[in-house]
N, C-alpha and C positions, 0 to 999 in steps of 0.2 A: 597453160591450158586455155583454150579459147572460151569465149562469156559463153556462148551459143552451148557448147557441148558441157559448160558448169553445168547449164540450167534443164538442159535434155538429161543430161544422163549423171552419173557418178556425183550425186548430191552429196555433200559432205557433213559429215558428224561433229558437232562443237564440244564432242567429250573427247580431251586426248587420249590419244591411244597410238601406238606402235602398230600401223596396217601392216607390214611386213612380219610381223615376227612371226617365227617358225617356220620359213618362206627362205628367208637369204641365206645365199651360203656361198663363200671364201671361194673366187676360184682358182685362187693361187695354194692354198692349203688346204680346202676341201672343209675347215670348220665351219660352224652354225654361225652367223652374223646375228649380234643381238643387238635390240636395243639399248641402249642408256641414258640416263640423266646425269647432266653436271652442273656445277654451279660455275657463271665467269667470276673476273674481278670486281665487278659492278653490281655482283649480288643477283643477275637474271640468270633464269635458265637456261642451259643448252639442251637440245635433245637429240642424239647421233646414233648409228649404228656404228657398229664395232666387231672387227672377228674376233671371235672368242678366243681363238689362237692365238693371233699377237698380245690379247688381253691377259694369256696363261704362258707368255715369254717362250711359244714354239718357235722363233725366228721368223713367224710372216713378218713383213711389213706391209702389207693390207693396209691404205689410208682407211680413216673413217670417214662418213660421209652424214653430212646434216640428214636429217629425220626428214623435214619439210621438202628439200631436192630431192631425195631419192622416190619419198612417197608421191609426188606430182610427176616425178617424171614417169614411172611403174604407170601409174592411172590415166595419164595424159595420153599417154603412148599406145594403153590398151583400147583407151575407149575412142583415140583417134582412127587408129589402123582397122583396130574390129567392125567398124561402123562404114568403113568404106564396102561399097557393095561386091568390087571385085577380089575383093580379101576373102569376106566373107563367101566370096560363093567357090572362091579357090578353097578354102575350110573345109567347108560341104561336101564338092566332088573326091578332094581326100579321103575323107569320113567314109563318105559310100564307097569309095574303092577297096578300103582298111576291110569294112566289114562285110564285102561282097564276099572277100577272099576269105574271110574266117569263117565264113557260111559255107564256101563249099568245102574249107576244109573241113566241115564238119557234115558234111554230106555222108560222112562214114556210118552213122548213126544209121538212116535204112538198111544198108549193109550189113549190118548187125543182128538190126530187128529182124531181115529177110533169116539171118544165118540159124534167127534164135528160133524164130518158127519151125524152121526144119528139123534142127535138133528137138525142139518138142514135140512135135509128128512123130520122129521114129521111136521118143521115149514114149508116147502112148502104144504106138503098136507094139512095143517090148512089153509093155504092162500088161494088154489086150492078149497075150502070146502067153503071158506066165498065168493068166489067171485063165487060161483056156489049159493047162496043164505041161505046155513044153517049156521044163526047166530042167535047163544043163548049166552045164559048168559053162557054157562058151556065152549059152541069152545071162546070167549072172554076172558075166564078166561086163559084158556089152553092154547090162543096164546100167552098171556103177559108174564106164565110161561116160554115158549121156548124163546121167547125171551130174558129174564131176564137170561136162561141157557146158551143162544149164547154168551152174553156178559162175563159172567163167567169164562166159557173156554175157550172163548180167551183170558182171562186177564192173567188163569193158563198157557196155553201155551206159552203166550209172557215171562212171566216168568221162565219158564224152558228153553226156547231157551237163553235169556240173560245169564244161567249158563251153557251154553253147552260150551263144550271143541272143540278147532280142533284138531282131531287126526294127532299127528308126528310121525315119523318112525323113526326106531334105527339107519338109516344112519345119518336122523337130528341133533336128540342127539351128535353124536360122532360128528360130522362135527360142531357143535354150541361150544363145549369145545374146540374143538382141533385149529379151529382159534382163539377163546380168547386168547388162550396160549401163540398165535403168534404176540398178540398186546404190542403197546408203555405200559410202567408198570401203568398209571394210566388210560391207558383205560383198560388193562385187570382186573385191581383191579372193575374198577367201572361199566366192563360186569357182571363179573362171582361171587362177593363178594358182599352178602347184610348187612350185619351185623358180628359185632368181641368183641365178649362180654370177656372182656380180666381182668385176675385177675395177681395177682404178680406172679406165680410160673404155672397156666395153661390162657389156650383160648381158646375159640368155636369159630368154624370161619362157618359162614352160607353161602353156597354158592347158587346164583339163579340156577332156573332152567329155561331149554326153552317154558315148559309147562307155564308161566306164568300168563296166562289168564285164571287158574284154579280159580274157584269163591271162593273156599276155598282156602285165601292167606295166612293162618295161618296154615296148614298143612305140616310138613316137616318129612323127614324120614332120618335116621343116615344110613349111608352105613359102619357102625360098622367099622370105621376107627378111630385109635388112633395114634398117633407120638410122638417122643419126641426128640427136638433139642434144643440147647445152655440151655440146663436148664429150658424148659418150655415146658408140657404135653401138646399136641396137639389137638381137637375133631373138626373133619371134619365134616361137617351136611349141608345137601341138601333141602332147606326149600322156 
């Protein structure tokens, strides 16, 4: 990692700790990557990741990989690429694209409201009609309709507001990254990094977004970013 970007960004914590865990994961066998400690011959410690898989004799052969490479390379990688200005503003136009399009999918909501007022209009004038004296069998049938309609659209409305997005602006986005970068290294890892699906020779590294209360949490978009440092192809992805 370069001195410049130690001292700007991703300060580091002199209490050990595992900035990965909970984060990595086999991407030959799909298990959890955890930490470990071991002891060498010389009586120091080691500190490594390990998939739990090969660790519980499922047949990966998933190497391990030292603690201190993977965590500088994870941190190096994020706070180099993310800090470049044309990454981050590739980030951004994504973002607003993602959420323009959830906005107007959710454009159905007027639609709704429009639909729910009408039904309430004709169940007053059913009202206004039974308590003026005309009740048949047909305005009885017709008011239990509207109402069984009011109930409906409400229930569709309450469910389209639960998946409704707040819209953020492209100051947010940039302003949401650009202080992660500036955090101690295991809170910036565990703002900005959701998942690091890591194989011997590449890794996907998932990074959140600010958008996060998109109902679809399983949608992510590649900002067609690839790297490649100490010997291991790099894919960035915004998910």
């Amino acid at each position: 990692m370069e001195k410049s970007a130690v001292r700007e960004y991703g300060k580091r914590s002199t209490e050990v700790v595992h900035y990965l865990r909970n984060k990595l994961k086999c991407g030959y066998c799909g298990c959890p990557i955890t930490g470990e400690t071991g002891t060498a011959r010389n009586g120091s410690l080691k500190r490594y990741y390990k998939c739990s898989g090969r660790k519980h004799h499922n047949g990966c052969q998933k190497a391990t990989v030292k603690k201190e490479q993977i965590e500088d390379m994870v941190i190096s990688t994020t706070i180099k690429e993310l800090s470049r200005p044309e990454i981050l503003d590739n980030i951004v136009n994504n973002l607003l694209e993602v959420q323009e399009k959830q906005l107007v999918k959710n454009g159905v909501i007027p639609l709704l409201m429009q639909e729910k007022k009408q039904i309430d209009k004709a169940t007053e004038n059913m009202l206004k009609a039974i308590e003026q004296g005309v009740i048949t069998e047909t305005t009885a049938k017709r008011l239990k309709e509207l109402e069984a309609k009011q109930k409906e659209i409400e229930a569709k409305i309450l469910i389209e507001q639960s998946k409704s997005i707040v819209r953020i602006s492209a100051s947010d986005i940039h302003k949401y990254y650009k202080d992660a970068l500036r955090y101690e290294a295991r809170a910036l890892i565990n703002c900005l990094v959701k998942e690091i699906i890591l194989y011997d020779d590449k890794m996907e590294i998932y990074f959140t977004k600010p958008t996060r209360n998109d109902p679809d949490e399983n949608r992510g978009f590649s900002f067609c970013l690839n790297t490649y440092t100490e010997g291991m192809a790099i894919q960035l992805i915004i998910k």
